[in-house]
C-alpha positions as CSV (number, residue, x, y, z in Angstrom):
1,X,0.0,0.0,0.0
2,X,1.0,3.6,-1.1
3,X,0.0,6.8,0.9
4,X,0.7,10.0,-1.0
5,X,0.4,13.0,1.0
6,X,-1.7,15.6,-1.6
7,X,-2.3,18.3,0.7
8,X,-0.4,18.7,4.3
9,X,-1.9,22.0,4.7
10,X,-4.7,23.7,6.4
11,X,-7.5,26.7,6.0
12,X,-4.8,29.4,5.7
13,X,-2.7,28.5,2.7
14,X,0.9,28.6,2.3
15,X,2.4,28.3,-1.3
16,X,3.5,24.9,-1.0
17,X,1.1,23.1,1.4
18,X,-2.8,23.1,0.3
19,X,-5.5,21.7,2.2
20,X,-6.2,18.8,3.3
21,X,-5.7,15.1,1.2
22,X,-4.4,12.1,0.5
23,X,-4.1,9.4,-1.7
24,X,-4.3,5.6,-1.0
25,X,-2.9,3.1,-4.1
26,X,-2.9,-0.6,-3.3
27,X,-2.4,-3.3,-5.8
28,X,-2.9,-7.3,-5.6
29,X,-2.5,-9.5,-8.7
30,X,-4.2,-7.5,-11.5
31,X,-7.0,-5.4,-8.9
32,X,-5.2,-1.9,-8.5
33,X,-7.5,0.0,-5.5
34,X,-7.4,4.2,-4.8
35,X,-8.8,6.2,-2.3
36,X,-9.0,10.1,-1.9
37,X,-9.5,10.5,1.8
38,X,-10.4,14.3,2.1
39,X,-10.7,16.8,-0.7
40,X,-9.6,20.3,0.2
41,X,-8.9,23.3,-2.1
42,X,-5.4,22.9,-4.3
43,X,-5.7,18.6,-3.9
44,X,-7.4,18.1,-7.2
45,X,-4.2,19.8,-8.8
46,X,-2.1,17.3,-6.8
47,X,-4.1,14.5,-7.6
48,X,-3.7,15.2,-11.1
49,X,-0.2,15.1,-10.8
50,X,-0.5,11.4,-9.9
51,X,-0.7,8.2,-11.8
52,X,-4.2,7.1,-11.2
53,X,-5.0,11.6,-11.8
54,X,-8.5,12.4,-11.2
55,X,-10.1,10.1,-13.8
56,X,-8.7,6.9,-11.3
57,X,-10.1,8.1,-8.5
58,X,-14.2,6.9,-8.3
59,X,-14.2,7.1,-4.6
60,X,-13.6,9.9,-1.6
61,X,-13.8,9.5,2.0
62,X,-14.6,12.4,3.9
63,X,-13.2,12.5,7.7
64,X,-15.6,15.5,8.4
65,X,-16.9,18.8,6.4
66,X,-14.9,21.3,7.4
67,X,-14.3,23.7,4.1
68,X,-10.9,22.7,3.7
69,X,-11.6,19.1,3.9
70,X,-14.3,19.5,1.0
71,X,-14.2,22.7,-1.0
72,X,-12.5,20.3,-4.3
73,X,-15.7,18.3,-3.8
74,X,-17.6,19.9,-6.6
75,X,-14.6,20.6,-9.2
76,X,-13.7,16.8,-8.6
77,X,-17.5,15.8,-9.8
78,X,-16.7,18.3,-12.9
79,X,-13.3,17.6,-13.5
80,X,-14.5,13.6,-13.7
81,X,-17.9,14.8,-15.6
82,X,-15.3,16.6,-18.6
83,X,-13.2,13.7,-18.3
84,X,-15.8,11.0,-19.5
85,X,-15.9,9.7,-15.8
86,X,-19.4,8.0,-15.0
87,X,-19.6,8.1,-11.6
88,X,-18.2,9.3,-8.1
89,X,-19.3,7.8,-4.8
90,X,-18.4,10.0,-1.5
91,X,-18.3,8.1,1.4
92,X,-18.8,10.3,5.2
93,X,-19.7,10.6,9.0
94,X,-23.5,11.3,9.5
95,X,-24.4,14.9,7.2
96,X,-22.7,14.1,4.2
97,X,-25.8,14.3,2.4
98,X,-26.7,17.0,3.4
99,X,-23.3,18.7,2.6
100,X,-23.8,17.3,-0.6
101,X,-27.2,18.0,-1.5
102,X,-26.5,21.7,-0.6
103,X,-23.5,22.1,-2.9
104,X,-25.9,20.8,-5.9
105,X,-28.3,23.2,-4.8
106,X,-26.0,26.4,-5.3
107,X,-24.6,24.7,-8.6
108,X,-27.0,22.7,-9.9
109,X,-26.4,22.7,-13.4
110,X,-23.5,20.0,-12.2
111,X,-26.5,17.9,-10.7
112,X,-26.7,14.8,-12.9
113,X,-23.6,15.2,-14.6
114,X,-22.6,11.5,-13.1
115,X,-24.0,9.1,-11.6
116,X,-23.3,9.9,-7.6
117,X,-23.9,7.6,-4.7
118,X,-23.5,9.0,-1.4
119,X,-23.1,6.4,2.0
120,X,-22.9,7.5,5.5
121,X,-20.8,5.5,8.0
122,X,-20.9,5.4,11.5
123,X,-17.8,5.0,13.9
124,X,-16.7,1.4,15.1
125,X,-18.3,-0.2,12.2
126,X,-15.9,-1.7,9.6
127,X,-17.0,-1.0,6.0
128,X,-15.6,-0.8,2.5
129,X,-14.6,2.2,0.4
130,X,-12.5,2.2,-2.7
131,X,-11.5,-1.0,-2.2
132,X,-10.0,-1.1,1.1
133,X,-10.8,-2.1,4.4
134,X,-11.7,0.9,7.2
135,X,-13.5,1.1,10.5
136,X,-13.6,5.1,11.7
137,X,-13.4,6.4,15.7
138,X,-15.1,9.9,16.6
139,X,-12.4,12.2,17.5
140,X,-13.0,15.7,19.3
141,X,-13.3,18.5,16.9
142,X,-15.4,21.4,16.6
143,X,-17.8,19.4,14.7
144,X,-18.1,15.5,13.9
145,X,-15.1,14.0,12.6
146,X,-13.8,10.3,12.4
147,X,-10.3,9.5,12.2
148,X,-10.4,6.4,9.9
149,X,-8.2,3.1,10.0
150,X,-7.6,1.2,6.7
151,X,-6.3,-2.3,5.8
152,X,-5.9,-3.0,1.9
153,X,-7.4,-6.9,1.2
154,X,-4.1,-7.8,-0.1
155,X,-2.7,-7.5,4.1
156,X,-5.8,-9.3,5.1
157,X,-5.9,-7.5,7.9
158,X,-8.8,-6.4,10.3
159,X,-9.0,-2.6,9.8
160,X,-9.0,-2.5,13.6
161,X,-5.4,-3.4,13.3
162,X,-4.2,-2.2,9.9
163,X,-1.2,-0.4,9.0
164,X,-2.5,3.1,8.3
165,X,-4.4,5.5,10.6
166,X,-5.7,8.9,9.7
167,X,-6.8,11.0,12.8
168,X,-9.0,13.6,10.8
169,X,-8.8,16.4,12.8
170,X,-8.8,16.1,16.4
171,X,-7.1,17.2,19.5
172,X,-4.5,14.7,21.1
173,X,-6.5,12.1,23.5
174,X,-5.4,8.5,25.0
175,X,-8.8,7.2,23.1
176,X,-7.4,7.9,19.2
177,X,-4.1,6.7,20.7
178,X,-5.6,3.8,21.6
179,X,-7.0,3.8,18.2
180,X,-3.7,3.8,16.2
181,X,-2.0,1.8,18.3
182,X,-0.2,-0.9,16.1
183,X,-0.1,0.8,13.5
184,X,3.2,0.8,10.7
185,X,2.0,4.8,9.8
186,X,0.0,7.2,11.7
187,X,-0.7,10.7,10.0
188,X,-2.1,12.8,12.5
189,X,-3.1,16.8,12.9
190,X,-0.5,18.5,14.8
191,X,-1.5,22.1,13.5
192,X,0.1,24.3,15.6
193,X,3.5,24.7,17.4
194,X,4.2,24.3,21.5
195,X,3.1,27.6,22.8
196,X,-0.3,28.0,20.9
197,X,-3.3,28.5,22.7
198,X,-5.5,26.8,20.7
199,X,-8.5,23.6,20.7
200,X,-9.6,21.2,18.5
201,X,-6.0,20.7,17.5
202,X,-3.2,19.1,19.2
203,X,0.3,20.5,19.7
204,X,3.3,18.5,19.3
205,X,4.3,18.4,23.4
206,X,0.2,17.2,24.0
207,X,0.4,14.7,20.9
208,X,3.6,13.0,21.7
209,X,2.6,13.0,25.4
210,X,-1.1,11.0,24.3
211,X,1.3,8.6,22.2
212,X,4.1,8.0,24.7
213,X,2.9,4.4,25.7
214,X,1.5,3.1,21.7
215,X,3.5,1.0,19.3
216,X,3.4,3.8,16.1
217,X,6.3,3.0,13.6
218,X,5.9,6.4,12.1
219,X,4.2,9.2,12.8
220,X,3.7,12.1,10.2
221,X,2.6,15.4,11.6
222,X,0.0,16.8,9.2
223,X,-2.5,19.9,8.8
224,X,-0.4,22.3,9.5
225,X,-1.2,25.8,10.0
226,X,1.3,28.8,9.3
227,X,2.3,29.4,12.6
228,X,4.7,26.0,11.8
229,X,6.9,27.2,9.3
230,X,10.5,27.2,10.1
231,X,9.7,25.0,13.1
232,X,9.6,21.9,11.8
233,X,12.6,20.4,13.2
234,X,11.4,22.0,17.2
235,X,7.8,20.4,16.3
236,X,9.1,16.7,15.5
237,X,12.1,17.1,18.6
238,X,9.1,17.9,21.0
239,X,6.8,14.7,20.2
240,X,9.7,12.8,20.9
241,X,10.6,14.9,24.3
242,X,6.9,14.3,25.3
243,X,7.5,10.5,24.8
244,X,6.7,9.0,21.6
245,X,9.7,6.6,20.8
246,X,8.4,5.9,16.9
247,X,10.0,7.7,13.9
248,X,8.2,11.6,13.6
249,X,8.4,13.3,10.5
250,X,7.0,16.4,9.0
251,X,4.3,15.7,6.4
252,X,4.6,17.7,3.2
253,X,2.9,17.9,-0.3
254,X,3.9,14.9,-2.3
255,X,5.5,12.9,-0.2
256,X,4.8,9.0,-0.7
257,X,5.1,6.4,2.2
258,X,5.2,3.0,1.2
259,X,3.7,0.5,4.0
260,X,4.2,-2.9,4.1
């Protein structure tokens, strides 16, 4: 399995992080599987700029509906519409109908373009989407969220302890630790630096201190706000001071992780 990081950014842009994405390739004997998880502004120029591009990408998993989680929603369905693409199925927590439903209603002439099935998943349930195995976990946000856990079929793995976890966006609690726990690659918000007064996000001191006791190979330290720049090297040094022993690393815009 493949994890390409499409956008490491957050809601105030930086020239070379945009919001929110990423990309999940898997292939097993002659299936090949992707999975947009998240679709914020820039990430459809990023995913074109991929081998699979926008016209291999027929599913997108939302983690909530946050603007910069979503706002490429609507140019993806056009983009795939001009592109011959037949249909698009966006997979979310609880209201992503609605979200949906409300972006057709302001541009409707894209309504009916494709064909576009929209499924709803609660957390702790394991389902499908794009081909791979996930089960989600509510994190605490300002509004719903699920961090998501995924296991390609080729690992034939429970997604419960697959290789990759997503935390959404979330603050740093033992719970979503608990959640990741086992996992080869964790990408998880860390939007601000130490020193920030500031919710619904973790810092890195109060993420590496909820990971200090959790088997995490690596951790990549995503959605990252402006305040970080030039502190990357402080932000990864203080998860590990706090107590995560794993491998940290900065996430940035087209990086690609393999995972066993």
């Amino acid at each position: 399995m493949e994890l390409t990081v499409l956008g490491s950014g957050s809601a105030m842009p930086v020239p070379d992080r945009v919001q929110s994405g990423y990309l999940l390739e898997d292939s097993d004997g002659d299936a090949d599987r992707s999975l947009l998880v998240d679709c914020g502004s820039g990430v459809l120029q990023r995913l074109a700029d991929t081998d699979p591009g926008y016209e291999g990408v027929s599913t997108v998993l939302l983690t909530h509906h946050h603007l910069d989680h979503v706002a490429a929603l609507l140019p993806l369905v056009k983009a795939r519409w001009l592109a011959g693409e037949e249909h698009l199925e966006v997979v979310g927590p609880t209201g992503t109908k609605a979200l949906v439903d409300g972006l057709f209603d302001v541009h409707d002439y894209l309504d009916g373009r494709i064909d576009l099935s929209l499924r709803e998943v609660p957390a702790g349930r394991s389902f499908t989407a794009g081909g791979f195995d996930v089960v989600g976990r509510e994190t605490r946000h300002s509004m719903r969220c699920l961090a998501y856990r995924f296991s390609p079929p080729s690992r034939e793995a429970d997604p419960a302890d697959g290789p990759l976890t997503l935390s959404g966006d979330s603050e740093a609690f033992a719970g979503l630790a608990r959640f990741a726990d086992g996992s080869d690659v964790l990408v998880h918000d860390c939007s601000f630096p130490d020193g920030t007064e500031v919710s619904n996000h973790p810092t890195p001191a109060s993420l590496g201190e909820s990971l200090a006791d959790v088997d995490v190979g690596t951790l990549l330290l995503s959605h990252l706000y402006p305040h970080t720049g030039g502190r990357e090297a402080e932000m990864e040094a203080s998860v590990r001071e706090a107590g995560f022993d794993g491998e940290v690393r900065v996430a940035v815009d087209g990086l690609t992780v393999r995972i066993p």
